[in-house]
C-alpha positions in Angstrom: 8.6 -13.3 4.6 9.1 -13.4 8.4 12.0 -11.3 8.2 10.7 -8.5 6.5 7.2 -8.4 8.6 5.9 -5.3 10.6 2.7 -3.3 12.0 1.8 -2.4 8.1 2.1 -5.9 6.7 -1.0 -7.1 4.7 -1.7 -9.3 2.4 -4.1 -9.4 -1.0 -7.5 -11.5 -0.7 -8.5 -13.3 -4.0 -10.9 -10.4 -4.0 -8.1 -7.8 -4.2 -9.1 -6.3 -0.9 -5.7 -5.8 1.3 -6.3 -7.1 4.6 -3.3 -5.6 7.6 -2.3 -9.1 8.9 -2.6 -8.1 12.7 -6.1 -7.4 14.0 -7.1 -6.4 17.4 -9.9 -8.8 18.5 -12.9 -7.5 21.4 -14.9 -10.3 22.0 -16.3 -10.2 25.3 -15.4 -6.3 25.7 -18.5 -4.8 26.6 -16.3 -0.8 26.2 -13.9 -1.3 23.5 -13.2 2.2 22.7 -10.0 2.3 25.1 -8.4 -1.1 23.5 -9.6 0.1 19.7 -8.1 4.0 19.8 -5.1 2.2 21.7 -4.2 -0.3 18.8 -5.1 2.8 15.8 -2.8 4.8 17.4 -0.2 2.4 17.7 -0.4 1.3 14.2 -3.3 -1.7 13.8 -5.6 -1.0 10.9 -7.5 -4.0 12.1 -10.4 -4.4 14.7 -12.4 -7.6 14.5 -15.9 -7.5 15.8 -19.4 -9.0 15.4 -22.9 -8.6 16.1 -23.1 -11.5 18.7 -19.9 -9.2 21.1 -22.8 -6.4 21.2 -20.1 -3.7 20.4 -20.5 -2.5 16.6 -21.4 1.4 18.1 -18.4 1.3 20.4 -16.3 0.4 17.4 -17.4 2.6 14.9 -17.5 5.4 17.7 -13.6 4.7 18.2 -12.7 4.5 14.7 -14.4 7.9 14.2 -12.6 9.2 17.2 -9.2 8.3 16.3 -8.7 10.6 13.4 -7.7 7.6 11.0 -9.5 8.3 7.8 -12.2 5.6 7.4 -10.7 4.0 4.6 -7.3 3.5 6.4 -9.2 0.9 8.7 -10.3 -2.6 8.4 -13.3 -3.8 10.4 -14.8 -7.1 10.4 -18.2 -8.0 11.7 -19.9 -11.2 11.2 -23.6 -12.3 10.9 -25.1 -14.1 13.9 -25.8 -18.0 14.5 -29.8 -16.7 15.0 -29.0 -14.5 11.5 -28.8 -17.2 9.1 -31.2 -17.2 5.6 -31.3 -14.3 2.6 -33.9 -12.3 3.9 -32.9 -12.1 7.8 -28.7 -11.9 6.5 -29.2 -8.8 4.2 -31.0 -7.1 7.0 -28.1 -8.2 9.8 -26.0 -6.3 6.8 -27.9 -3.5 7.0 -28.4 -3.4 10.7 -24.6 -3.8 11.3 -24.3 -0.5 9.2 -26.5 1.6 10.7 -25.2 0.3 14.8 -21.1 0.6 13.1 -22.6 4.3 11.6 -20.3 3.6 8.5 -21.4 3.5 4.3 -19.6 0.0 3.5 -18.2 -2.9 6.0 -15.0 -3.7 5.4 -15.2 -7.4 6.1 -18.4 -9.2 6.8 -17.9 -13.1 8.0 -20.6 -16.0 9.1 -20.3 -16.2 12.3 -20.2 -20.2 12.5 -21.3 -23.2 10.2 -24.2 -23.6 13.3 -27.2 -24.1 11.5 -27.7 -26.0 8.4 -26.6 -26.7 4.8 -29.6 -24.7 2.9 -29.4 -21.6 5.2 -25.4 -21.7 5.2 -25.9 -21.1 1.3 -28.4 -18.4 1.4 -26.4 -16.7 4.4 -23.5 -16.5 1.6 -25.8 -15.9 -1.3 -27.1 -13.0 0.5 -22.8 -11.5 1.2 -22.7 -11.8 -2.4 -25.5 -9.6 -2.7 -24.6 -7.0 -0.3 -20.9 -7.1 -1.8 -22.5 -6.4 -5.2 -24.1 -3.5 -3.4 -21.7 -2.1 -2.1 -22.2 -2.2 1.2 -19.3 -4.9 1.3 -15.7 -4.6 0.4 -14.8 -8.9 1.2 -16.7 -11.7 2.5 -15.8 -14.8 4.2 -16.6 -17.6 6.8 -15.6 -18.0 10.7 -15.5 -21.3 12.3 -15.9 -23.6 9.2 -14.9 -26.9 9.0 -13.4 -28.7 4.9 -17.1 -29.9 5.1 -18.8 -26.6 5.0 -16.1 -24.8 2.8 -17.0 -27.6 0.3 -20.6 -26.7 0.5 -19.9 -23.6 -1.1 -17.3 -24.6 -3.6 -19.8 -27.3 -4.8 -22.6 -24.7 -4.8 -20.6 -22.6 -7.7 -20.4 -20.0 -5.4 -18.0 -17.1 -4.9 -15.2 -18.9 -2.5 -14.5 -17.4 0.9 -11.6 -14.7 0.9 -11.4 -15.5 4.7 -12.0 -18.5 7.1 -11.1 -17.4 10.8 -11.0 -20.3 13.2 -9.4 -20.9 16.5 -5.7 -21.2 15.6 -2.6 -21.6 18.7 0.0 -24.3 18.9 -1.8 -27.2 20.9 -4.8 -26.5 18.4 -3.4 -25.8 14.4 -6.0 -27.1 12.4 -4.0 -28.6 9.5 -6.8 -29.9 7.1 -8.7 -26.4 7.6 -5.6 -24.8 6.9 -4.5 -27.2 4.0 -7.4 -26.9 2.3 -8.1 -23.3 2.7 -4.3 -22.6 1.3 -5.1 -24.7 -1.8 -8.3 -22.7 -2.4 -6.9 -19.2 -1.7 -8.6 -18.6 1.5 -6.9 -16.2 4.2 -6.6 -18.0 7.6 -7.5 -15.4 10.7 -6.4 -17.0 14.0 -8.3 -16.3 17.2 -7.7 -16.8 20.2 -4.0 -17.2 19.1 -3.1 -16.6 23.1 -4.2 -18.7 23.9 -6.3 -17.4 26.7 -3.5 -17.5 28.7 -2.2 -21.3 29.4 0.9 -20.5 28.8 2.5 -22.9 31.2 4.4 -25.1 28.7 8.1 -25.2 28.3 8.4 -24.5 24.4 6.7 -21.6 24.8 8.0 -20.0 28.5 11.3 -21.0 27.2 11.2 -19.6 23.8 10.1 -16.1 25.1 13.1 -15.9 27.6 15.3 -16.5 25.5 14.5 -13.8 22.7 13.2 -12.0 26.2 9.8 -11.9 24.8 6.3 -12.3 26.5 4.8 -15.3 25.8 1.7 -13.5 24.0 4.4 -11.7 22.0 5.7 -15.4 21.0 2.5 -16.6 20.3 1.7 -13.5 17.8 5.0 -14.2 15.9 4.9 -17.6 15.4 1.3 -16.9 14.1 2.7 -14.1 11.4 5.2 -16.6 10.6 2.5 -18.9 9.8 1.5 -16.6 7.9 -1.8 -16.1 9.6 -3.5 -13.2 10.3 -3.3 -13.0 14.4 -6.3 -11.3 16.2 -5.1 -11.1 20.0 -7.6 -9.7 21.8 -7.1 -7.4 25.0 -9.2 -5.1 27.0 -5.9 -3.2 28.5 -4.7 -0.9 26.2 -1.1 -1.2 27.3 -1.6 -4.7 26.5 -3.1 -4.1 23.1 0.0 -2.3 22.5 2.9 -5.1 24.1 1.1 -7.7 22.1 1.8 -5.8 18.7 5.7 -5.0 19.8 6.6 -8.4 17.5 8.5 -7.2 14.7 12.1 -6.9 16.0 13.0 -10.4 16.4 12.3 -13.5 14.3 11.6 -17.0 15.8 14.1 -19.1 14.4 13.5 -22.2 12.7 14.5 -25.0 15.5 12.0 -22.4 18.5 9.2 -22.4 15.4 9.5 -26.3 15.2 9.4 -26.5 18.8 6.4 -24.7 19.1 4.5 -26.7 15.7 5.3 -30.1 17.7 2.6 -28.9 20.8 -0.3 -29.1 18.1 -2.8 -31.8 19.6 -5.3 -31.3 16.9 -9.1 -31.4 18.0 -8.4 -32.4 21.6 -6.4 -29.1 22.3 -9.2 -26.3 21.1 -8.9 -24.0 24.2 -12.5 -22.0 22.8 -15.7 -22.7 21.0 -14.1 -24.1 17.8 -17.9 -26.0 16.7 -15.9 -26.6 13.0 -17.4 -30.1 13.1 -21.0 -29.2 13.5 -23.1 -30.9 10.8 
């Protein structure tokens, strides 16, 4: 797989939807129209937002802006913490539609596992609706933990297409990702750049010798993974450099190298609240 990736690379949810495997993330980007028209003109058909970064116009405003025709882009929202129940997640739906100024989300995600077991349930009962509506084209689940996952699965419920937790080497998340693999479930990674701490010999190292930056190594080993990366920048020449990832391959012994730096719990860099009850 890692050999033949590139900009246009996605991969089919259990839903059919084709979701583009690198995504441009804008949390904490109060003007993301310079970063979003940046990456759609480059060649990302993904921006991840939600309704907690405050941003939804600014993307939909870009999206518009750029040219791409509407259904040639991806873009994620997600409900908030505060959003959770039937009644009060149908009407985030609706209120993310009308702020995006678009017919159908692409992807719609719950936020975080942050409230409880019964309103979890109708927060996802209530994606199912707005899918079946329409207004929908794939659902999934942000920050969720084997615990909550399970929730639904026991429930009889749709299963997620998505689960997008904080994914970088000293933080993998092997039973999320396990699990999620056995059931289907796309992994997004954020904050796969680990904002930055790049001060660690398997990584410095790796990227001077395929003379790479380290953000670009940490995108490719994430493809490789065969996660969906979502490295987020408010420089558009940034945006660009971090997508300029598909003319070298990590090999095998740098990848390892890399995978050995996973720390589990203990080296989350971000939120991360997968363990909440």
């Amino acid at each position: 797989m890692a050999s033949q990736l590139s900009i246009k690379s996605a991969i089919r949810l259990s839903s059919g939807f084709e979701l583009p495997l690198l995504g441009l993330g804008v949390y904490l980007n109060d003007d993301p129209k310079p970063a979003v028209l940046a990456a759609l003109k480059h060649g990302y058909r993904h921006i991840d937002s939600a309704r907690m970064y405050g941003n939804e116009k600014q993307v939909g405003e870009a999206v518009r802006e750029s040219g791409i025709p509407r259904s040639q882009v991806v873009v994620t929202t997600k409900i908030g913490n505060d959003e959770h129940g039937y009644a009060l997640a149908l009407a985030a739906v609706d209120d993310s539609l009308k702020q995006l100024g678009f017919e159908y989300v692409d992807i719609f995600l719950i936020h975080s596992a942050m409230s409880d077991k019964a309103r979890r349930l109708e927060t996802w009962r209530a994606l199912i609706e707005a899918k079946k509506q329409g207004k929908i084209k794939a659902i999934g689940v942000s920050n969720y933990g084997v615990k909550h996952l399970e929730e639904i699965r026991e429930a009889g419920l749709e299963t997620p297409d998505i689960n997008q937790i904080e994914l970088q080497p000293l933080c993998q998340q092997k039973e999320i990702v396990e699990y999620s693999r056995k059931h289907s479930i796309i992994i997004e990674a954020y904050t796969p750049l680990m904002r930055g701490q790049w001060d660690i010999p398997a990584i410095t190292d790796t990227a001077k010798k395929y003379n790479k930056t380290p953000a670009q190594i940490l995108v490719r080993w994430s493809l490789q993974h065969g996660f969906a990366p979502l490295p987020k920048s408010a420089n558009p020449e940034r945006v660009i450099l971090n997508a300029e990832v598909y003319d070298f391959e990590i090999d095998a012994e740098d990848q390892a190298r890399i995978d050995a730096l996973d720390r589990g719990k203990a080296g989350e860099i971000t939120w991360n609240p997968v363990d909440v009850n």
